[in-house]
N, C-alpha and C positions, 0 to 999 in steps of 0.2 A: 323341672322344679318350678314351683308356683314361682311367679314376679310378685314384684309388692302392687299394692293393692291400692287404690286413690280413695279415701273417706272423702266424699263430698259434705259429710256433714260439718267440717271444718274450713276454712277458708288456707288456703295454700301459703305458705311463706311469704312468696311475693307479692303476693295479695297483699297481704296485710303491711307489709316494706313500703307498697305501690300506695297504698290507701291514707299512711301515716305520713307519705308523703306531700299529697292533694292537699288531707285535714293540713297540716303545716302552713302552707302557702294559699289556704282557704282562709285561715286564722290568720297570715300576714294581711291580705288583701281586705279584710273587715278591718283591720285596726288600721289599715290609712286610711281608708276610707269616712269611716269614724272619728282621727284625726281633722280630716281633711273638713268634715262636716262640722267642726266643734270649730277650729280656729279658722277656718276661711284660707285655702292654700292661695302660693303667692300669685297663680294665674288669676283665680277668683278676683285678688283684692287691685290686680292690674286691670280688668275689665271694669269694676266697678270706680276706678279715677278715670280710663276712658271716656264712660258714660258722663262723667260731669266735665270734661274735659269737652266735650264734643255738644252738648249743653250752655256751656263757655261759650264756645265760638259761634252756636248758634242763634237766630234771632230768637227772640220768647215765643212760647207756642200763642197765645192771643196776636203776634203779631200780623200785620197783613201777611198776604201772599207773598207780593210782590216782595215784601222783605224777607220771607224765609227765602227764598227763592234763589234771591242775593247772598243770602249769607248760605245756600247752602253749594252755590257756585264757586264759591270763596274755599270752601273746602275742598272742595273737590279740583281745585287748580293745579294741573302739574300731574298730577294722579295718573288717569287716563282710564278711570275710574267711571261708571255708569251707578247711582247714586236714586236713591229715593226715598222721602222724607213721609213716615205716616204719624197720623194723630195714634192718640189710645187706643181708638179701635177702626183703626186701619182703612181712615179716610186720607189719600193724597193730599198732602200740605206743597212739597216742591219736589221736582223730578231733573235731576243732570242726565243728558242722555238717555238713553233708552230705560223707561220704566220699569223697575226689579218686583216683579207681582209678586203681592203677598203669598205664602205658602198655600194656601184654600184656594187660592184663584189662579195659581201657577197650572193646573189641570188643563186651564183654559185657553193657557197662550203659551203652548210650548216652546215657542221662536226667542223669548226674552231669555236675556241673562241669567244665571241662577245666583242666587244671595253668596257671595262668599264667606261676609259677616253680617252679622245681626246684631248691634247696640239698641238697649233697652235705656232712655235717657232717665235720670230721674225724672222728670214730670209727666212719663209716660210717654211720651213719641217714641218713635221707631224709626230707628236710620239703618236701610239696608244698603249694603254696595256690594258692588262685583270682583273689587280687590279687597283681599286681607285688610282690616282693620284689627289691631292687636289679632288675641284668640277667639278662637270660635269652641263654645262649650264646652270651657275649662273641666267643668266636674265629667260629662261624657265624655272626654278625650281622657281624664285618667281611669274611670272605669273600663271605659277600650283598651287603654294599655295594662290594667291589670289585669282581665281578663286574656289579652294575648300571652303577656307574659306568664301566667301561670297556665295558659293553653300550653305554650312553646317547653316551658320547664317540667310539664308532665308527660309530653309525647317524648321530650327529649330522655329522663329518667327512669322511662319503661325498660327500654332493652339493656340500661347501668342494673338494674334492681333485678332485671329477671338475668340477666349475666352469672351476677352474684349468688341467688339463691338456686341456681341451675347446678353450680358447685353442689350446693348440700344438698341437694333433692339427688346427687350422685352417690354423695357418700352414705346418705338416707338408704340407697338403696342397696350399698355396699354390704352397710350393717342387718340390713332385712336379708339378704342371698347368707350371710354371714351366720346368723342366728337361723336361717332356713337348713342348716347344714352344708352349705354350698363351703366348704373351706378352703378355695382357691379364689375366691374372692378375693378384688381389689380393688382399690378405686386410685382414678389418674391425680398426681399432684398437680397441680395449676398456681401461680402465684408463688408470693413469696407472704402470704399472711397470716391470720390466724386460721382461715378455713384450710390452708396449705399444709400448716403445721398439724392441724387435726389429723390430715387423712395421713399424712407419713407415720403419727402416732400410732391412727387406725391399722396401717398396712403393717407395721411391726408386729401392732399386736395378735393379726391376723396370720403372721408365719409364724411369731410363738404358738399360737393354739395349733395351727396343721401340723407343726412338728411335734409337738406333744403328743395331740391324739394318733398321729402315725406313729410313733416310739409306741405308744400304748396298745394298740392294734396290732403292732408286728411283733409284742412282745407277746401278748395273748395269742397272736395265734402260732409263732411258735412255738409257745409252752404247752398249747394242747397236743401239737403235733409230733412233739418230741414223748409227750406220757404216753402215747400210744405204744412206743415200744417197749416199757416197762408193763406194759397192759399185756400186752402178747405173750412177751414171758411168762408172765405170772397166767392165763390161760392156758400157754400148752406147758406150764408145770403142773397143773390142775389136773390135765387130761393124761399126762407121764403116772401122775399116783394117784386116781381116780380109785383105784382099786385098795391103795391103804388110809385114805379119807373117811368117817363118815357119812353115809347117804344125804344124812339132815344138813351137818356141816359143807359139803360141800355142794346143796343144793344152793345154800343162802353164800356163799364163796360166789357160783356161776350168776346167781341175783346181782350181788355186787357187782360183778363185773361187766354187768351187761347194765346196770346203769349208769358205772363209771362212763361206760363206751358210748351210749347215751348225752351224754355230758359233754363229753368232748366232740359228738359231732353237731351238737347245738351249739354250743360256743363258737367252733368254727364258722359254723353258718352265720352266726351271728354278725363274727367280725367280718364277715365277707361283705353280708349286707352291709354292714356300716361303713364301708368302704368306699369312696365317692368315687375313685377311679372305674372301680367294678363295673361293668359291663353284663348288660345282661339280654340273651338272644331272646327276641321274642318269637311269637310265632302263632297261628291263629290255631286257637283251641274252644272246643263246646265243654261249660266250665258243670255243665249237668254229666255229661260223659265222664270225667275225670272224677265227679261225687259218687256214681254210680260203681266205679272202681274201688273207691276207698270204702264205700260203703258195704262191698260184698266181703271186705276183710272183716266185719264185725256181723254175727248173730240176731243183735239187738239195734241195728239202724234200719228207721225207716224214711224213705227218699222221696219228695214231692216237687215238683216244679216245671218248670219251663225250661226247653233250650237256652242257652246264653253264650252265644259268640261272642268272642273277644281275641285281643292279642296279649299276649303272657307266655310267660315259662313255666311251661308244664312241669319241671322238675319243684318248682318254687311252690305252684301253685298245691301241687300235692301234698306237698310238705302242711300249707296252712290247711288243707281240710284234715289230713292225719293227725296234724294237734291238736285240731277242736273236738274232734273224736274221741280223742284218746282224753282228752281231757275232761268228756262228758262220759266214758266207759270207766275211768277212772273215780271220777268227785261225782257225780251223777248216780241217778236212778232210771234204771233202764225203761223204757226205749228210747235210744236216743234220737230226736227228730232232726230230716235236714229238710230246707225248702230253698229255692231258686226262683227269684220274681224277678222279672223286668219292666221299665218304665222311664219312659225318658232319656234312653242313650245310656243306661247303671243299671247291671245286674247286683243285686242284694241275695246275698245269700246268708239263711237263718239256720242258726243251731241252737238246739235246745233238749234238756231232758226232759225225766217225767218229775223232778226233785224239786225240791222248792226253788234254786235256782241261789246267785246269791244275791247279795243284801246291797241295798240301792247306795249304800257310804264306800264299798268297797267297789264300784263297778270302777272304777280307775286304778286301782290301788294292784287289781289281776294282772296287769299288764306289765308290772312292774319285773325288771327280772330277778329272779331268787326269791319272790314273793309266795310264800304261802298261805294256803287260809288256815283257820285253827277250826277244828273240828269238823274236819273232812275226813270222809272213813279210811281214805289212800292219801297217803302223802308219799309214795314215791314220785320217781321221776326227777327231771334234771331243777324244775321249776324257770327253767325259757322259754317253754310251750307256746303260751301268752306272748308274750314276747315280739317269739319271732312270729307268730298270727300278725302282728299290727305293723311289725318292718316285714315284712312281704305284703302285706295290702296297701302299704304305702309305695312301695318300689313299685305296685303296678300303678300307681296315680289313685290310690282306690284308699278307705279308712276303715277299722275295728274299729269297732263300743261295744258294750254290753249295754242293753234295752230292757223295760219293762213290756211284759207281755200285758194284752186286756185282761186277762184272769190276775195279775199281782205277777206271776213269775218272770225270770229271766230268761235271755236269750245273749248268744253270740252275735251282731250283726257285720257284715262286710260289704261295702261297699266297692264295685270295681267297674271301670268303665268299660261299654261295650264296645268291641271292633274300631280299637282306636290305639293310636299307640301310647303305651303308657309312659309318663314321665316319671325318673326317678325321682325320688326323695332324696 
């Protein structure tokens, strides 16, 4: 049986769980940030009284040397701190301990201290030191932490959201085996929530429908199985007073009863196929040899094609060429054509007559069982012919259509795979 199938032209459940997740905490991280940039967060407004703080204590930038020098020893007392005082653009004013080079000139002298803080004074100097001074770039340190934490909140999230929608992509596929015909379908309950309560819903309602359609299948095919033997009576009562009958009468009597009997072993066959338990032996057959068989039962068939090896049930298979036969010596204008192509791993086998073929609104509608057309020269027959053509091309892994031919007419098409094992329907 087919599996369900992935549309890539959609994005997957957790896709989009996963995506609206990000957007979320994309949309958090823009609005502090935008916050943060509109009022001035509290680290912001603690570096900027720093700056004047450190301003405060130090000598004025016009002053001599020797006095910043002073005052910036005075700071730096008790610390244990390596300290260095630059103008605006980044001429040495006073240095405590080993000189912290400017960033551009750090290349130079890898052996120095690295800046730990950086105070931008108001009047332009630059006081760099080797210990913390308050923070070091307030606004980069909350971009770093927004981005890790929405780093951390998304990796972490991934395997919550794909957990979650692993459920339904289960029960997704519950209901796809389900509507495939698969009616032993199930899917596992997980949780206690609403995805949980779904699929117990689901699995209810998946043993109502197998029990029904089994009630219905076992009732049709005992009822065909038990008319068989009011069928045989009424036969060999036929053949008891053959002799006080009508000739005409009980030619159209033996008519009837041979499409009664008709009927009932289509139907049979029917519910067999429809049967999921059913079982069916395969077995490798050449599907030209077995045309060639069916074909020499009819006058007016004529037989074209290629070998086509495959695995199948010859008993099955015959049945679908003898319906499409019978249904083209029937509704049809003689000769009837078969052809056999292969290509690509699928033998296609074509049937058609010499008759206009039918009408392109009904090419679905033939299939249907109990379907007839209207104004066809023969309307006998059981009308499951059709039918059971397209459940036996399926049961081989294979499809029925009716097709437009290049000239405007119709044809039967079958598709069935070669030399492979087929998968029920």
């Amino acid at each position: 049986m087919a599996g369900p199938r992935f549309s890539w032209g959609l994005p997957r459940l957790y896709f989009r769980f996963y995506a609206a997740l990000l957007f979320s905490l994309l949309l958090f991280a823009l609005a502090v940030v935008m916050v943060w940039n509109r009022t001035g967060g509290p680290l912001e407004r603690s570096n900027a009284t720093l700056a004047m703080v450190m301003q405060n204590v130090l000598a004025p930038a016009n002053a001599p040397p020797a006095e910043q020098q002073a005052a910036l020893e005075r700071v730096a007392a008790n610390l244990n701190a390596h300290m260095t005082l630059y103008t605006h653009d980044w001429e040495p004013l006073a240095v405590v301990g080993v000189q912290i080079p400017a960033r551009h000139w750090r290349q130079h002298n890898m052996d120095a201290p690295p800046p730990e803080s950086y105070v931008r004074l108001p009047d332009g100097r630059r006081l760099l030191s080797s210990e913390p001074l308050g923070f070091t770039r307030p606004k980069a340190m909350l971009h770093n932490a927004l981005l890790l934490l929405a780093l951390g909140i998304g990796i972490a999230a991934f395997p919550l959201v794909r957990r979650l929608t692993k459920r339904l992509e289960r029960l997704q596929q519950g209901v796809e085996s389900l509507g495939a015909g698969d009616l032993t379908a199930r899917v596992p309950v997980e949780g206690k929530d609403e995805i949980a309560r779904l699929a117990r819903s689901f699995n209810r309602a998946a043993d109502q429908i197998e029990q029904l359609v089994g009630a219905h299948k076992t009732l049709l095919a005992n009822a065909s199985h038990e008319l068989r033997t009011p069928l045989a009576r009424i036969r060999l009562a036929l053949e008891l007073i053959k002799d006080d009958v009508d000739p005409k009468r009980r030619a159209g009597l033996e008519q009837d009863i041979a499409e009664l009997n008709e009927l009932l072993d289509e139907i049979l066959l029917a519910s067999r196929l429809g049967a999921i338990s059913d079982t069916t032996e395969l077995e490798e057959l050449d599907l030209l040899a077995l045309a060639a068989e069916e074909c020499a039962r009819y006058d007016d068939a004529v037989l074209n094609g290629a070998s086509a090896v495959m695995q199948g049930d010859p008993r099955l298979l015959r049945r679908l060429l003898r319906n499409l036969l019978e249904n083209a010596h029937r509704h049809g204008v003689p000769p009837a054509h078969v052809n056999i192509a292969c290509a690509g791993g699928i033998a296609t086998l074509a049937v058609w007559d010499s008759g206009p073929g039918i009408p392109e609104e009904e090419f679905e509608r033939v299939f249907e069982p109990f379907y007839r057309r209207r104004g066809t020269r023969d309307n006998s027959g059981a009308g499951l012919g059709l039918a059971l053509v397209r459940q036996i091309a399926r049961r081989h892994g294979g499809e029925a259509r009716c097709v437009l031919m290049p000239d405007g007419r119709s044809s039967f098409e079958i598709t069935l795979p070669l030399a492979a094992t087929a998968t029920p329907k």
